[in-house]
C-alpha angles and dihedrals in degrees: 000000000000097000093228097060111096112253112228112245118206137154090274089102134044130208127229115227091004147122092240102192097040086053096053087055098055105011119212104207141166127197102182147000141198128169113340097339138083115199130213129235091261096046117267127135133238129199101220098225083179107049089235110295096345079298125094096069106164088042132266125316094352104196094235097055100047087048100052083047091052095047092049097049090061106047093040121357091184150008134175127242100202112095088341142075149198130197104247101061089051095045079052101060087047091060092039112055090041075073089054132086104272098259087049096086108134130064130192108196123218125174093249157033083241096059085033088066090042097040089051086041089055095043086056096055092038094051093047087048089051086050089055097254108105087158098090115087111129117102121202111220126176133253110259097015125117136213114181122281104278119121086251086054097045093053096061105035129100113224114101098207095054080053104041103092099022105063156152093068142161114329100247137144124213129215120225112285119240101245103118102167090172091071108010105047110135099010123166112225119326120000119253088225142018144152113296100234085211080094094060101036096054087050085058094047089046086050107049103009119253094250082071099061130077113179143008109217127198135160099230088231116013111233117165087052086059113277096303099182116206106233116245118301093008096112086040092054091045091054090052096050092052094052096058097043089051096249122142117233129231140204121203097199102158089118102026091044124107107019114328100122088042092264123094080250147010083248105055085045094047091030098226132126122214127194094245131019129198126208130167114136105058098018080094106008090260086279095117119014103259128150124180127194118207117217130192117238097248089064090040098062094034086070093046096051101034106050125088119253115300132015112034097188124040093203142075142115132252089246093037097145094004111196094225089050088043090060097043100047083048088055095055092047090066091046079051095057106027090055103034088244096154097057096023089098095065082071101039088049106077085056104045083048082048095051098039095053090053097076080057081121117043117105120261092038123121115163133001121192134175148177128162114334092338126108137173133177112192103210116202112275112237102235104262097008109079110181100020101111088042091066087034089067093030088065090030087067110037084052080049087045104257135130109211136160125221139186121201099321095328122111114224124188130194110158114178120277089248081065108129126222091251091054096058099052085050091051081055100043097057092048087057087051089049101052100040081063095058124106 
């Protein structure tokens, strides 16, 4: 197809995490990329302020990754990884986990941030079972995060819409989420102060026992809830409470990994270490589905010493390790690494904070908060119609040439780490110019 003809759009296909039926009346719809544009059907090009979905971190169809795709596919499309093996996926691990904190040195691959969250929810119940506690199975999440949209996932995530029409699901608690808009409204970076989350996690433990429980589990930062940033020495003091009740920590970084905060990971930037990390989006650039969850070496070998003959781990995907996603997550490693992009962020940072904080003062804006390459702006909500404004801005500023995301009626912003300097004051230049225009 001519890729200025218009594309015809039908139910034929749905849409996952849209307004269907909003969308079919008006399409939003992108034909190719390249950098840090998409570009539309007719033409027109678009500056991705999102990287995607929080994914395409070193920029759209970068040369080296569709060529090591393309040279892959056609020496080996496709191995197992049950019972069997290929090098790449080994050579991977080995690269990877050199990025990660020292006790982080396993990794279990998966083909998305959703069976990350499950896969890392099922190690943690496992481990403890192997341990001879099978006792513990409840999880503790946190209100407003989000963990994929398995039923794992759902269980311990925080946002009450993505639950409503699936339950029951897993027995969980969650602890108070960090947004504390009282004292925190238009920070810049990380807050000075915040709730230590010790107090409700010991009234969860008093509640339940602490032999109950098997794992504590964050996003670092929360992003799809709209960059809800923990205030300094949260994530430290959580890490502290976990260790003496015995919980394993972790860490959901399939949006803050590789490079996002300006560090390889959330917690290299925040130093701390969890149990178990997460990681999807960046791990290949989004150009092929790939997840990865990152073990210590204590949970590691319990498996290995605890379980009967055969078969440690009950679990796994068919593309588990998949060679295409192997050679492209290998590609963008070496992106990573030839161009800085895992700590470019931390100079990027100080002007995206700059830019962002400019638009304080425009109507309609209620909080802005940062950290990294993470930005959100909270627009004012119209009374009985939650979201409105939201969409309003998100189609403002595709017609003005802008990819955005928004959540209810909250901007985030995520653009990928090659963004210039010039690119971000137009980003925010034209979301001046888009809420300005809202009623």
């Amino acid at each position: 197809m001519n890729h200025r003809t218009a594309p015809s759009t039908d139910p034929s296909c749905w849409l996952p995490f849209t307004a269907n039926r909003d969308f079919l009346n008006k399409p939003r719809l992108l034909s190719h990329a390249k950098g840090m544009y998409y570009q539309t059907p007719d033409g027109r090009p678009i500056l991705d302020a999102t990287a995607g979905l929080w994914c395409v971190n070193a920029g759209h169809c970068r040369t080296e990754i569709v060529e090591a795709i393309s040279r892959q596919a056609g020496e080996m499309d496709f191995a197992p990884t049950f019972q069997m093996g290929h090098p790449l996926v080994f050579q991977l691990a080995q690269r990877l986990i050199q990025k990660m904190p020292a006790s982080l040195n396993h990794v279990f691959f998966t083909n998305s941030g959703s069976e990350s969250a499950d896969t890392a929810l099922k190690i943690a119940r496992a481990y403890h079972y192997g341990r001879g506690e099978p006792q513990r199975s409840l999880f503790v999440g946190r209100e407003k995060a989000y963990h994929g949209v398995g039923f794992g996932g759902l269980s311990v995530g925080g946002l009450p819409r993505n639950k409503a029409a699936f339950g029951p699901l897993l027995q969980n608690e969650l602890l108070p989420h960090t947004l504390d808009q009282e004292h925190h409204r238009f920070t810049r970076g990380i807050p000075a102060w915040g709730e230590d989350p010790t107090e409700a996690l010991n009234q969860i433990i008093q509640k339940h026992g602490a032999e109950r429980i098997a794992a504590v589990i964050v996003e670092p930062v929360a992003g799809s809830a709209g960059v809800i940033v923990p205030p300094k020495n949260y994530l430290q003091q959580l890490r502290k409470a976990c260790d003496q009740n015995g919980l394993l920590l972790i860490f959901d970084e399939v949006i803050t990994g590789f490079g996002r905060l300006g560090a390889p990971f959330a917690a290299n930037f925040f130093d701390v270490t969890p149990d178990i990390l997460t990681t999807a989006k960046g791990l290949t650039n989004a150009a092929v589905p790939m997840g990865a969850v990152f073990v210590s070496d204590s949970i590691y070998q319990s498996f290995m010493h605890n379980a009967e003959e055969g078969i440690e781990f009950f679990h796994g995907y068919t593309y588990s390790g998949h060679p295409l996603a192997c050679a492209a997550a290998s590609a963008t490693l070496d992106l990573h690494e030839k161009e800085g992009l895992l700590t470019r962020g931390s100079e990027l940072a100080p002007s995206f904070e700059d830019a962002l904080h400019s638009l304080k003062e425009l109507p309609l804006v209620t909080d802005i908060r940062n950290v990294g390459m993470m930005g959100a702006i909270e627009l004012q909500s119209q009374p009985e119609h939650i979201g409105a404004r939201g969409m309003a801005a998100l189609q403002k500023a595709f017609d003005s040439g802008l990819l955005i995301r928004t959540t209810g009626d909250t901007i985030a912003l995520s653009p990928p780490l090659i963004i210039s300097k010039e690119e971000i004051n137009m980003t925010v230049k034209i979301i001046r110019e888009t809420i300005l225009s809202l009623s």
